[in-house]
C-alpha positions as CSV (number, residue, x, y, z in Angstrom):
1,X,-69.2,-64.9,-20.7
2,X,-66.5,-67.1,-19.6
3,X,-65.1,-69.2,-22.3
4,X,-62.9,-72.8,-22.2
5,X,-64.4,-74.3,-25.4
6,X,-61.0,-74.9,-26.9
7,X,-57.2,-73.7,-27.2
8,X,-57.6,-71.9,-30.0
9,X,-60.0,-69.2,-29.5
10,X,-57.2,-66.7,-28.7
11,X,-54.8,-65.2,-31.5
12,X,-51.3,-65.0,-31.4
13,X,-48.4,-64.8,-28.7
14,X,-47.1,-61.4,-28.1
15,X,-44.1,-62.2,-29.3
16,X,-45.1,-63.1,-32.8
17,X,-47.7,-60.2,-33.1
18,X,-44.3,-57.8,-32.6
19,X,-42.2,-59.8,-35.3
20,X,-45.0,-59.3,-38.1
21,X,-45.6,-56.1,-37.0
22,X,-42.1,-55.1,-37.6
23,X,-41.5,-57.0,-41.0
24,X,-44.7,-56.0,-42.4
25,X,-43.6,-54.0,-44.8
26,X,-40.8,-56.3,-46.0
27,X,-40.8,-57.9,-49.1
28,X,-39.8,-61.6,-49.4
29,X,-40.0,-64.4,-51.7
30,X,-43.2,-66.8,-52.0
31,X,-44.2,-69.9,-50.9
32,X,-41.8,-70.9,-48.0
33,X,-38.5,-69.7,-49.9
34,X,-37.9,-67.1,-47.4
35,X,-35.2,-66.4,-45.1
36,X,-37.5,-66.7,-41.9
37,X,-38.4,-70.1,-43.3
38,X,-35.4,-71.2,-43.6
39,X,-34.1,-69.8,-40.5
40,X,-37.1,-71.5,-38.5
41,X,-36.3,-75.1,-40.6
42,X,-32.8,-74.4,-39.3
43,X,-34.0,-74.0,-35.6
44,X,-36.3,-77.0,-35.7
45,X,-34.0,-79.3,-36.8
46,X,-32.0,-78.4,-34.2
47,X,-34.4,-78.7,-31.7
48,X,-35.4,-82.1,-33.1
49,X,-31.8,-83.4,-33.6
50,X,-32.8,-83.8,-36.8
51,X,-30.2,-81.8,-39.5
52,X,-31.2,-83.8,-42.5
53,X,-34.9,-83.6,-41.6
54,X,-37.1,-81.4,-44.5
55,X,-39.6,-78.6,-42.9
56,X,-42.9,-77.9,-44.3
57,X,-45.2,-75.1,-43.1
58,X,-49.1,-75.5,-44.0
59,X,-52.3,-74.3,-42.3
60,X,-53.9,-76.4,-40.5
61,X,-54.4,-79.4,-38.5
62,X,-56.7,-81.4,-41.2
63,X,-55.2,-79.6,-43.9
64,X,-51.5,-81.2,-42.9
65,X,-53.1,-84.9,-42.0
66,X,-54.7,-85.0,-45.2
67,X,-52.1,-84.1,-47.2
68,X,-49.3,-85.8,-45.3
69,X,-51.3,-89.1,-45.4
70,X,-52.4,-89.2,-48.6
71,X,-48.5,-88.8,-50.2
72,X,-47.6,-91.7,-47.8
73,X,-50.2,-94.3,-48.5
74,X,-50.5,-96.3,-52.3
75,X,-54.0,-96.5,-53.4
76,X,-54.9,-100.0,-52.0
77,X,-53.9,-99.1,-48.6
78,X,-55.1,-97.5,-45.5
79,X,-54.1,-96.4,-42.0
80,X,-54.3,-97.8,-38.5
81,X,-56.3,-95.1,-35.6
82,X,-57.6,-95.4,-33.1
83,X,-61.3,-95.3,-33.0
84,X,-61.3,-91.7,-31.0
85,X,-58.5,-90.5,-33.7
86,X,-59.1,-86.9,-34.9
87,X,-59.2,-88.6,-38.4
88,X,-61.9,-91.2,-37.9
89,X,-64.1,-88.5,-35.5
90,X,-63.5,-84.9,-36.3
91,X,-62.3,-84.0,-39.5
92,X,-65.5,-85.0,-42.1
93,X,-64.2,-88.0,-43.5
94,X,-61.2,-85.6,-45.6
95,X,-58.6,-88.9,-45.4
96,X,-61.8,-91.6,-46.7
97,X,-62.3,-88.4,-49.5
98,X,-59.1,-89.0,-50.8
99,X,-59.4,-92.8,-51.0
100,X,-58.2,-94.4,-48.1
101,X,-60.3,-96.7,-45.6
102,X,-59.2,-95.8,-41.8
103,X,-58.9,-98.8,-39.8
104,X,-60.1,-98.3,-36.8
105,X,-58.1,-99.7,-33.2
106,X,-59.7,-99.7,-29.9
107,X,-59.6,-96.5,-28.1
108,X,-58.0,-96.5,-24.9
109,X,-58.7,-93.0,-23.2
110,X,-57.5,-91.9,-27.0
111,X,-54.2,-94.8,-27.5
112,X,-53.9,-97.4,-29.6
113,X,-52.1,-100.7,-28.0
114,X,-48.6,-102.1,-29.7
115,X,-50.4,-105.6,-29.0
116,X,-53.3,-104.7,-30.8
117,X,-51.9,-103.3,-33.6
118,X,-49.5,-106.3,-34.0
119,X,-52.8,-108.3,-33.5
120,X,-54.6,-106.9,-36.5
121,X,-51.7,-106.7,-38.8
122,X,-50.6,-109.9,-38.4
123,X,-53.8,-111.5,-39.0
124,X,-54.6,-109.4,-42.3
125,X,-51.0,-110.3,-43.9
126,X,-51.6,-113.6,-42.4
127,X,-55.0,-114.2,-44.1
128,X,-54.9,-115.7,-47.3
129,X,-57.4,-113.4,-48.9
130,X,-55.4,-110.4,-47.9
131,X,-55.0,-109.7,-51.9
132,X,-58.4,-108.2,-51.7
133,X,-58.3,-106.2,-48.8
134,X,-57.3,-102.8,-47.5
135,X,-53.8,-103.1,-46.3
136,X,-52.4,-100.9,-43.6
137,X,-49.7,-98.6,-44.7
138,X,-49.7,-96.3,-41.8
139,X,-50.5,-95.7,-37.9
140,X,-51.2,-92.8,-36.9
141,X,-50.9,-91.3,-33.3
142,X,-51.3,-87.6,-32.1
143,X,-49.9,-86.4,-28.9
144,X,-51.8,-85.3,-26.8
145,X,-54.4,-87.9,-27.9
146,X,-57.9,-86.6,-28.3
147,X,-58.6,-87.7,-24.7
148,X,-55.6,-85.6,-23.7
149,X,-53.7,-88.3,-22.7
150,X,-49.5,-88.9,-23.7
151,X,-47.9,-91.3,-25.2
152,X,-45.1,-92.9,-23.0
153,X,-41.6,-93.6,-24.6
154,X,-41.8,-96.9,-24.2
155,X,-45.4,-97.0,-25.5
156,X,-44.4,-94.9,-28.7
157,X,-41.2,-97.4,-29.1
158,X,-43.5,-100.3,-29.0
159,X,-45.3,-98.6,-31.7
160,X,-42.7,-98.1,-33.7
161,X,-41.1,-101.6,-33.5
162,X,-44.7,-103.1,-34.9
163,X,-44.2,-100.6,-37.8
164,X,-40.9,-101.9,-38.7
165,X,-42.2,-105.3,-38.3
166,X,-44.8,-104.7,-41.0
167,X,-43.1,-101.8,-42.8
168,X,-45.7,-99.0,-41.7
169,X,-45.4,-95.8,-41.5
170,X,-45.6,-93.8,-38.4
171,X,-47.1,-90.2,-38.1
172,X,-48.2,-88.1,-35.3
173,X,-50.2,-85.3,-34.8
174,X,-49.0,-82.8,-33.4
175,X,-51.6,-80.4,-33.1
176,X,-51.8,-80.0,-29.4
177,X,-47.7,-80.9,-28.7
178,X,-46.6,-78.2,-27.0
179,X,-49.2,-79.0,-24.3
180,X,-47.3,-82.5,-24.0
181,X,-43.9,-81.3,-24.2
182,X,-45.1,-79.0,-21.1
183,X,-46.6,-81.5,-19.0
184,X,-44.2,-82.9,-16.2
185,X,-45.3,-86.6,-16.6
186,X,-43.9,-86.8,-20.4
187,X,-41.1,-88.5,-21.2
188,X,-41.3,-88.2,-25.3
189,X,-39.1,-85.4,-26.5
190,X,-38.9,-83.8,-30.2
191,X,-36.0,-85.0,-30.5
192,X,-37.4,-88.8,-29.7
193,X,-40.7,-87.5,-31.9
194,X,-37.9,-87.3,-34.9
195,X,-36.1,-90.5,-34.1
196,X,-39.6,-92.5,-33.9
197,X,-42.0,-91.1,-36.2
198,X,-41.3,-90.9,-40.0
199,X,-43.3,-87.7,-39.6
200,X,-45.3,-85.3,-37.8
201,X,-45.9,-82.2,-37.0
202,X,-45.3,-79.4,-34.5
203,X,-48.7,-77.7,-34.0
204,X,-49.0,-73.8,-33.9
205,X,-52.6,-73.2,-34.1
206,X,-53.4,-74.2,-30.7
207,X,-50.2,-73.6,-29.5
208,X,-49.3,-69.4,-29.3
209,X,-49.2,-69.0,-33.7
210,X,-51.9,-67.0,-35.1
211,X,-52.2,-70.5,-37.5
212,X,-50.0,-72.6,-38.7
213,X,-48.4,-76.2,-38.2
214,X,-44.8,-77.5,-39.2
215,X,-44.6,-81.0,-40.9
216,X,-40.9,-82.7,-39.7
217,X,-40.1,-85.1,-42.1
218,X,-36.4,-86.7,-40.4
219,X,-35.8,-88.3,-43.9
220,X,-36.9,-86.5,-46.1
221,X,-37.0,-89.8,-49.1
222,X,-39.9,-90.9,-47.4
223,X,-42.1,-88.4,-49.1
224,X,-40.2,-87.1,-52.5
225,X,-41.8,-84.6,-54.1
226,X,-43.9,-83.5,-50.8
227,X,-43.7,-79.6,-52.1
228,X,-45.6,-80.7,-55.1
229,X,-47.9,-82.7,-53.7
230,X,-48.8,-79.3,-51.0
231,X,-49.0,-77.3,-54.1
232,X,-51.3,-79.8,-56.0
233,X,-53.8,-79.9,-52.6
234,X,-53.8,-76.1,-52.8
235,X,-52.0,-75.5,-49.3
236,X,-49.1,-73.6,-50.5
237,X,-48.9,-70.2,-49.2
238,X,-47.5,-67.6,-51.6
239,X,-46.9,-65.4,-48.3
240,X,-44.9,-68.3,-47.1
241,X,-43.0,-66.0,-44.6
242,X,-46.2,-65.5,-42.8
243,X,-45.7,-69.1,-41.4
244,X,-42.1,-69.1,-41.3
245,X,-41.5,-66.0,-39.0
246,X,-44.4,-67.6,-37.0
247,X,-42.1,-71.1,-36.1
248,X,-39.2,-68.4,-36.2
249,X,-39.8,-66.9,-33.0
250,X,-41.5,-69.8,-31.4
251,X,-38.3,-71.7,-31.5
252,X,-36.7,-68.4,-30.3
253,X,-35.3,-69.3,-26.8
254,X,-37.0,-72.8,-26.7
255,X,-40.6,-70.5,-26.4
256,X,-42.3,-73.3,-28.3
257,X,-40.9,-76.0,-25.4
258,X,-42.7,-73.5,-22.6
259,X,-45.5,-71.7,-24.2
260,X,-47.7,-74.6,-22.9
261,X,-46.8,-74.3,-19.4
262,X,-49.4,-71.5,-18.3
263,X,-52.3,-74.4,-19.9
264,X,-50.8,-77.0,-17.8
265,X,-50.3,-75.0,-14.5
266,X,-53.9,-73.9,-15.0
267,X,-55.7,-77.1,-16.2
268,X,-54.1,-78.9,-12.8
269,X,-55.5,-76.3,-11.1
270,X,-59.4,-76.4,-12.1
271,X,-59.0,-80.7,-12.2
272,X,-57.6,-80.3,-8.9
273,X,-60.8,-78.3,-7.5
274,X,-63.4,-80.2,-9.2
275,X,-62.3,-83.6,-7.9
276,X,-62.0,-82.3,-4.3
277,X,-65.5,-80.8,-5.1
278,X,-66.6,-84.5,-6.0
279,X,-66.3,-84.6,-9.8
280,X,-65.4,-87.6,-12.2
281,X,-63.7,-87.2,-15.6
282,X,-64.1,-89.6,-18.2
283,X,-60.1,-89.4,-18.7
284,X,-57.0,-89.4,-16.7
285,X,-55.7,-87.1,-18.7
286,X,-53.0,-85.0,-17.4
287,X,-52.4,-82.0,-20.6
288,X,-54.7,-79.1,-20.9
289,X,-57.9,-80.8,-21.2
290,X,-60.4,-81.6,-19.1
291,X,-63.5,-83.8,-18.8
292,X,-65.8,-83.4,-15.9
293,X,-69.0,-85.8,-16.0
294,X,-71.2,-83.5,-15.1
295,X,-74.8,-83.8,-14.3
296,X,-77.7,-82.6,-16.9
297,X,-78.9,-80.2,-14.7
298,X,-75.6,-78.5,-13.8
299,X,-74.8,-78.4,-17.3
300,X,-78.0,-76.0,-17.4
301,X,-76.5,-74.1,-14.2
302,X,-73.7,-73.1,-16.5
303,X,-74.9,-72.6,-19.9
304,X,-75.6,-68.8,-19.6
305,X,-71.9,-68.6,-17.5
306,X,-69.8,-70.2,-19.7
307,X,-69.0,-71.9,-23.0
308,X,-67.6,-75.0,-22.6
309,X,-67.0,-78.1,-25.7
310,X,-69.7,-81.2,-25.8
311,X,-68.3,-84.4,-25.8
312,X,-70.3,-87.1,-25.3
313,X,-73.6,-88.5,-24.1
314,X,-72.4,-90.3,-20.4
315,X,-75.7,-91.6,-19.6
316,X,-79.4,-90.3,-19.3
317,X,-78.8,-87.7,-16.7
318,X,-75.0,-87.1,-17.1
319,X,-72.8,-85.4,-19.9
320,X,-69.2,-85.1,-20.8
321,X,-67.8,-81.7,-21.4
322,X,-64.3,-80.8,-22.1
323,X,-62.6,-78.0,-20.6
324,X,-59.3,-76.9,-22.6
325,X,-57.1,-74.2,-21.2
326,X,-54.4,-72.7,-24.0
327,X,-50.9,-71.0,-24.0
328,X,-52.8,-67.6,-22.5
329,X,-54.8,-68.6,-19.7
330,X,-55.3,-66.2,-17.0
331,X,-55.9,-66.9,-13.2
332,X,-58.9,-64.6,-13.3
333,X,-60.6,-66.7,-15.9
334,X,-59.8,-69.9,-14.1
335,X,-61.0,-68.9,-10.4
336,X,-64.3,-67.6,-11.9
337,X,-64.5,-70.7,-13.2
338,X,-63.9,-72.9,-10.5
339,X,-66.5,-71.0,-8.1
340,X,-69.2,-72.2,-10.7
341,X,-69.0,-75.3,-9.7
Protein backbone atom coordinates (compact mmCIF):
# COMPACT_ATOMS: atom_id res chain seq x y z
CA UNK A 1 0.00 0.00 0.00
CA UNK A 2 1.04 3.39 -0.87
CA UNK A 3 2.03 5.42 2.03
CA UNK A 4 2.24 9.68 2.54
CA UNK A 5 1.37 9.56 6.34
CA UNK A 6 4.36 11.59 7.28
CA UNK A 7 8.19 12.55 6.42
CA UNK A 8 9.58 10.32 8.56
CA UNK A 9 8.62 6.94 7.78
CA UNK A 10 11.89 6.37 5.72
CA UNK A 11 15.36 5.93 7.40
CA UNK A 12 18.35 7.59 6.55
CA UNK A 13 20.01 9.36 3.47
CA UNK A 14 22.44 7.25 1.60
CA UNK A 15 24.96 9.27 2.41
CA UNK A 16 24.80 8.97 6.09
CA UNK A 17 24.02 5.11 5.97
CA UNK A 18 27.87 4.94 4.18
CA UNK A 19 29.56 7.26 6.88
CA UNK A 20 28.26 4.96 9.86
CA UNK A 21 28.92 2.10 8.03
CA UNK A 22 32.48 3.03 7.59
CA UNK A 23 33.20 4.31 11.23
CA UNK A 24 31.44 1.65 12.88
CA UNK A 25 33.99 0.07 14.26
CA UNK A 26 35.73 3.34 15.57
CA UNK A 27 35.97 4.14 18.87
CA UNK A 28 35.22 7.66 20.12
CA UNK A 29 34.52 9.56 23.16
CA UNK A 30 30.90 9.88 24.72
CA UNK A 31 28.24 12.17 24.87
CA UNK A 32 28.88 14.69 21.97
CA UNK A 33 32.79 15.15 22.76
CA UNK A 34 33.66 13.60 19.54
CA UNK A 35 35.50 14.80 16.63
CA UNK A 36 32.40 14.41 14.19
CA UNK A 37 30.66 16.57 16.66
CA UNK A 38 32.76 19.00 16.77
CA UNK A 39 33.44 18.98 13.16
CA UNK A 40 29.49 19.22 12.41
CA UNK A 41 29.26 22.30 15.26
CA UNK A 42 32.05 23.75 13.18
CA UNK A 43 30.06 23.46 9.81
CA UNK A 44 26.83 24.67 11.28
CA UNK A 45 28.05 27.71 12.53
CA UNK A 46 29.34 28.35 9.43
CA UNK A 47 26.38 27.82 7.70
CA UNK A 48 24.42 29.91 10.19
CA UNK A 49 27.01 32.70 10.35
CA UNK A 50 27.01 32.08 13.67
CA UNK A 51 30.93 31.26 15.05
CA UNK A 52 30.16 31.92 18.66
CA UNK A 53 26.90 30.00 18.50
CA UNK A 54 26.99 26.52 21.00
CA UNK A 55 25.66 23.23 19.11
CA UNK A 56 23.70 20.68 20.86
CA UNK A 57 22.62 17.32 19.37
CA UNK A 58 19.44 15.46 21.03
CA UNK A 59 16.78 13.10 19.70
CA UNK A 60 14.01 14.30 19.01
CA UNK A 61 11.56 16.94 18.15
CA UNK A 62 9.59 16.91 21.69
CA UNK A 63 12.51 15.79 23.42
CA UNK A 64 14.55 19.16 22.22
CA UNK A 65 11.30 21.64 22.82
CA UNK A 66 10.97 20.37 26.17
CA UNK A 67 14.16 20.63 27.26
CA UNK A 68 15.09 23.75 25.45
CA UNK A 69 11.96 25.52 26.90
CA UNK A 70 11.99 24.50 30.16
CA UNK A 71 15.93 25.90 30.71
CA UNK A 72 14.65 29.25 29.21
CA UNK A 73 11.53 29.95 31.17
CA UNK A 74 11.63 30.84 35.37
CA UNK A 75 8.95 29.04 37.15
CA UNK A 76 6.10 31.77 37.05
CA UNK A 77 6.29 32.03 33.43
CA UNK A 78 4.99 30.61 30.30
CA UNK A 79 5.26 30.73 26.46
CA UNK A 80 3.35 32.45 23.69
CA UNK A 81 1.98 29.59 20.54
CA UNK A 82 -0.04 29.56 18.55
CA UNK A 83 -3.15 27.58 19.10
CA UNK A 84 -2.17 24.90 16.21
CA UNK A 85 1.61 24.88 17.84
CA UNK A 86 3.07 21.31 17.93
CA UNK A 87 3.41 22.15 21.75
CA UNK A 88 -0.22 23.05 22.64
CA UNK A 89 -1.59 20.03 20.01
CA UNK A 90 0.84 17.17 19.50
CA UNK A 91 3.21 16.54 22.05
CA UNK A 92 0.89 15.26 25.37
CA UNK A 93 1.11 18.25 27.32
CA UNK A 94 5.33 17.47 27.96
CA UNK A 95 5.91 21.58 28.25
CA UNK A 96 2.54 22.01 30.92
CA UNK A 97 4.45 18.56 32.59
CA UNK A 98 7.22 20.54 33.40
CA UNK A 99 5.32 23.53 34.78
CA UNK A 100 4.71 25.99 32.39
CA UNK A 101 1.15 27.22 31.09
CA UNK A 102 1.19 27.71 27.07
CA UNK A 103 -0.60 30.67 26.05
CA UNK A 104 -2.23 30.14 23.39
CA UNK A 105 -2.38 32.90 20.00
CA UNK A 106 -4.80 32.67 17.23
CA UNK A 107 -3.80 30.32 14.64
CA UNK A 108 -3.52 31.68 11.28
CA UNK A 109 -3.01 28.65 8.83
CA UNK A 110 -0.32 27.72 11.75
CA UNK A 111 1.26 31.80 12.46
CA UNK A 112 1.03 33.72 15.12
CA UNK A 113 0.46 37.71 14.34
CA UNK A 114 3.30 40.40 15.67
CA UNK A 115 0.09 42.55 16.40
CA UNK A 116 -1.41 40.04 18.36
CA UNK A 117 1.31 39.09 20.24
CA UNK A 118 2.03 42.77 21.06
CA UNK A 119 -1.81 42.85 21.86
CA UNK A 120 -1.66 40.22 24.56
CA UNK A 121 1.66 41.17 26.13
CA UNK A 122 0.96 44.50 26.47
CA UNK A 123 -2.27 44.12 28.19
CA UNK A 124 -0.93 41.37 30.77
CA UNK A 125 2.18 43.71 31.86
CA UNK A 126 -0.27 46.44 31.56
CA UNK A 127 -2.88 44.89 33.93
CA UNK A 128 -2.44 45.67 37.43
CA UNK A 129 -2.95 42.24 38.68
CA UNK A 130 -0.22 40.90 36.43
CA UNK A 131 1.63 39.82 39.86
CA UNK A 132 -0.55 36.85 39.91
CA UNK A 133 -0.51 35.74 36.61
CA UNK A 134 1.48 33.65 34.19
CA UNK A 135 3.86 35.84 32.47
CA UNK A 136 5.16 35.17 29.03
CA UNK A 137 8.73 34.46 28.80
CA UNK A 138 8.95 32.97 25.40
CA UNK A 139 7.28 32.75 21.78
CA UNK A 140 7.70 30.09 20.08
CA UNK A 141 7.42 29.59 16.19
CA UNK A 142 8.38 26.47 13.99
CA UNK A 143 9.11 26.69 10.37
CA UNK A 144 7.36 25.16 8.53
CA UNK A 145 4.36 25.75 10.76
CA UNK A 146 2.11 22.85 11.48
CA UNK A 147 -0.07 23.99 8.52
CA UNK A 148 3.00 23.87 6.41
CA UNK A 149 3.08 27.33 5.93
CA UNK A 150 6.59 29.86 6.26
CA UNK A 151 7.32 32.47 8.06
CA UNK A 152 8.26 35.58 5.90
CA UNK A 153 11.37 37.74 6.93
CA UNK A 154 9.57 40.47 7.63
CA UNK A 155 6.99 38.51 9.53
CA UNK A 156 9.78 36.74 11.71
CA UNK A 157 11.45 40.35 12.24
CA UNK A 158 8.17 41.66 13.51
CA UNK A 159 8.33 38.85 15.79
CA UNK A 160 11.34 39.51 16.99
CA UNK A 161 10.98 43.25 17.61
CA UNK A 162 7.77 42.43 20.06
CA UNK A 163 10.23 40.13 21.86
CA UNK A 164 12.76 42.77 22.47
CA UNK A 165 10.01 45.03 23.37
CA UNK A 166 8.99 42.72 26.24
CA UNK A 167 12.21 40.82 26.71
CA UNK A 168 10.97 37.30 25.32
CA UNK A 169 12.61 34.90 24.12
CA UNK A 170 12.34 33.59 20.68
CA UNK A 171 12.60 29.82 19.60
CA UNK A 172 11.82 27.94 16.52
CA UNK A 173 11.20 24.61 15.64
CA UNK A 174 12.85 23.39 13.38
CA UNK A 175 11.71 20.02 12.89
CA UNK A 176 10.58 20.25 9.32
CA UNK A 177 13.36 23.25 8.13
CA UNK A 178 14.91 21.81 5.51
CA UNK A 179 11.51 21.59 3.76
CA UNK A 180 11.46 25.58 4.13
CA UNK A 181 14.92 26.24 3.33
CA UNK A 182 13.96 24.23 -0.03
CA UNK A 183 10.92 25.88 -0.97
CA UNK A 184 11.35 28.74 -3.63
CA UNK A 185 8.92 31.30 -1.92
CA UNK A 186 11.20 31.49 1.48
CA UNK A 187 13.00 34.25 2.10
CA UNK A 188 14.26 33.20 5.90
CA UNK A 189 17.81 31.83 5.78
CA UNK A 190 19.84 29.93 8.69
CA UNK A 191 21.78 32.44 8.83
CA UNK A 192 18.66 35.04 9.50
CA UNK A 193 17.24 31.86 11.78
CA UNK A 194 20.59 32.72 13.93
CA UNK A 195 20.37 36.42 13.84
CA UNK A 196 16.55 36.32 14.96
CA UNK A 197 15.88 33.55 17.08
CA UNK A 198 17.75 33.05 20.41
CA UNK A 199 17.39 29.47 19.49
CA UNK A 200 16.24 26.70 17.50
CA UNK A 201 16.89 23.92 15.91
CA UNK A 202 17.88 22.27 12.66
CA UNK A 203 15.59 19.15 12.30
CA UNK A 204 17.08 15.76 11.14
CA UNK A 205 14.44 13.32 11.79
CA UNK A 206 12.27 14.32 9.12
CA UNK A 207 14.80 15.64 7.19
CA UNK A 208 17.36 12.60 5.57
CA UNK A 209 19.04 11.68 9.53
CA UNK A 210 18.13 8.34 10.70
CA UNK A 211 17.06 10.67 14.11
CA UNK A 212 18.36 13.40 15.45
CA UNK A 213 17.90 17.38 15.72
CA UNK A 214 20.64 20.21 16.34
CA UNK A 215 19.77 22.90 18.95
CA UNK A 216 21.68 26.40 17.63
CA UNK A 217 22.04 28.49 20.44
CA UNK A 218 23.89 32.07 18.62
CA UNK A 219 24.77 33.07 22.23
CA UNK A 220 25.38 30.72 23.96
CA UNK A 221 24.72 32.93 27.85
CA UNK A 222 21.26 32.64 27.11
CA UNK A 223 21.10 29.11 28.32
CA UNK A 224 24.35 28.40 30.82
CA UNK A 225 24.71 25.20 31.85
CA UNK A 226 22.40 23.79 28.84
CA UNK A 227 24.72 20.37 28.77
CA UNK A 228 23.62 19.84 32.34
CA UNK A 229 20.34 20.59 32.06
CA UNK A 230 20.23 17.65 28.66
CA UNK A 231 21.97 15.37 31.06
CA UNK A 232 19.51 15.95 33.99
CA UNK A 233 16.32 15.36 31.35
CA UNK A 234 18.05 12.12 30.39
CA UNK A 235 18.74 13.12 26.53
CA UNK A 236 22.44 12.79 26.52
CA UNK A 237 23.65 10.29 24.32
CA UNK A 238 26.81 8.41 25.43
CA UNK A 239 27.29 7.41 21.56
CA UNK A 240 27.23 11.13 20.94
CA UNK A 241 29.04 10.50 17.54
CA UNK A 242 25.99 8.75 16.33
CA UNK A 243 24.35 12.24 16.07
CA UNK A 244 27.29 14.16 15.28
CA UNK A 245 28.49 12.21 12.03
CA UNK A 246 24.77 12.40 11.20
CA UNK A 247 24.83 16.66 11.00
CA UNK A 248 28.47 15.95 9.74
CA UNK A 249 27.57 14.83 6.43
CA UNK A 250 24.33 16.69 6.15
CA UNK A 251 26.18 19.90 6.19
CA UNK A 252 28.67 18.12 3.71
CA UNK A 253 28.25 20.19 0.44
CA UNK A 254 25.23 22.29 1.74
CA UNK A 255 23.21 18.53 1.49
CA UNK A 256 21.16 19.71 4.47
CA UNK A 257 20.16 23.17 2.28
CA UNK A 258 18.92 20.62 -0.76
CA UNK A 259 17.85 17.36 0.75
CA UNK A 260 14.29 18.85 0.81
CA UNK A 261 14.08 19.63 -2.72
CA UNK A 262 12.86 16.15 -4.05
CA UNK A 263 9.63 16.87 -1.10
CA UNK A 264 9.02 20.10 -2.65
CA UNK A 265 9.27 19.19 -6.43
CA UNK A 266 6.93 16.43 -5.55
CA UNK A 267 4.37 17.98 -3.12
CA UNK A 268 3.83 20.85 -6.02
CA UNK A 269 3.24 18.22 -8.18
CA UNK A 270 0.31 16.18 -6.45
CA UNK A 271 -1.24 19.97 -5.09
CA UNK A 272 -0.98 20.85 -8.64
CA UNK A 273 -3.14 17.75 -9.91
CA UNK A 274 -5.68 17.70 -7.22
CA UNK A 275 -6.62 21.34 -7.61
CA UNK A 276 -6.97 21.02 -11.45
CA UNK A 277 -9.03 17.79 -10.46
CA UNK A 278 -11.30 20.23 -8.33
CA UNK A 279 -9.89 19.78 -4.73
CA UNK A 280 -9.72 22.37 -1.80
CA UNK A 281 -7.04 22.37 0.87
CA UNK A 282 -7.59 23.80 4.19
CA UNK A 283 -4.07 25.59 3.79
CA UNK A 284 -2.04 27.50 1.32
CA UNK A 285 0.72 25.95 2.25
CA UNK A 286 3.44 25.74 -0.14
CA UNK A 287 6.31 23.06 1.86
CA UNK A 288 5.85 19.37 1.69
CA UNK A 289 2.47 19.15 3.05
CA UNK A 290 -0.66 18.88 1.82
CA UNK A 291 -4.25 19.10 2.84
CA UNK A 292 -6.93 18.09 0.46
CA UNK A 293 -10.68 18.43 1.94
CA UNK A 294 -11.76 15.47 0.78
CA UNK A 295 -15.22 14.03 0.81
CA UNK A 296 -16.24 11.09 3.48
CA UNK A 297 -16.84 8.85 0.92
CA UNK A 298 -13.65 9.25 -1.09
CA UNK A 299 -11.80 8.98 1.99
CA UNK A 300 -13.30 5.31 2.00
CA UNK A 301 -12.28 5.03 -1.84
CA UNK A 302 -8.78 5.24 -0.58
CA UNK A 303 -8.37 3.65 2.69
CA UNK A 304 -7.33 0.16 1.43
CA UNK A 305 -4.89 2.23 -1.26
CA UNK A 306 -3.18 4.26 0.76
CA UNK A 307 -2.22 5.62 4.22
CA UNK A 308 -2.53 8.97 4.50
CA UNK A 309 -2.43 11.43 8.30
CA UNK A 310 -6.02 12.60 9.77
CA UNK A 311 -6.31 16.01 10.52
CA UNK A 312 -9.36 17.32 11.27
CA UNK A 313 -13.18 16.98 11.20
CA UNK A 314 -14.10 19.70 8.03
CA UNK A 315 -17.74 19.25 8.29
CA UNK A 316 -20.29 16.29 8.39
CA UNK A 317 -19.53 14.84 5.01
CA UNK A 318 -15.96 16.25 4.51
CA UNK A 319 -12.44 15.50 6.16
CA UNK A 320 -8.98 16.90 6.23
CA UNK A 321 -6.13 14.74 5.44
CA UNK A 322 -2.59 15.59 5.16
CA UNK A 323 -0.38 14.37 2.58
CA UNK A 324 3.52 14.84 3.49
CA UNK A 325 6.15 13.93 0.94
CA UNK A 326 9.89 13.65 2.55
CA UNK A 327 13.63 14.02 1.41
CA UNK A 328 13.05 10.44 -0.64
CA UNK A 329 10.13 10.68 -2.58
CA UNK A 330 9.88 8.90 -5.76
CA UNK A 331 7.87 9.79 -8.92
CA UNK A 332 6.39 6.30 -9.00
CA UNK A 333 4.87 6.68 -5.60
CA UNK A 334 3.53 10.08 -6.48
CA UNK A 335 1.78 9.30 -9.99
CA UNK A 336 0.15 6.23 -8.31
CA UNK A 337 -1.04 8.50 -6.13
CA UNK A 338 -2.39 11.11 -8.13
CA UNK A 339 -4.44 8.61 -10.41
CA UNK A 340 -6.40 7.79 -7.10
CA UNK A 341 -7.92 10.64 -7.12
Amino acid sequence: MLSFASDYEEGAHPAILNRLCDTNLEKSPGYGTDSYCSSAAEKIRAACGAPDAAIYFLGGGTQTNTIVLSAMLQPWQGICSASSGHINVHEAGSIEACGHKILALPSHMGKIHADELESMCGGLFGDENHDHMIMPGAVYISQPTECGTIYSLAELTEIKEVCEKYGLYLYADGARLAYALACPKNDVSLKDMARLCDAFYIGGTKCGALFGEAVVVPDPSLLPHFFTIIKQKGALFAKGRILGLQYDTLFTDDLYLHIGDPAIAAADKIRNALASKGYSFAFDSPTNQIFPILKNEKLEELADKVVLSYWEKYDDTHTVMRIATSWAVNDSDVNELIALF
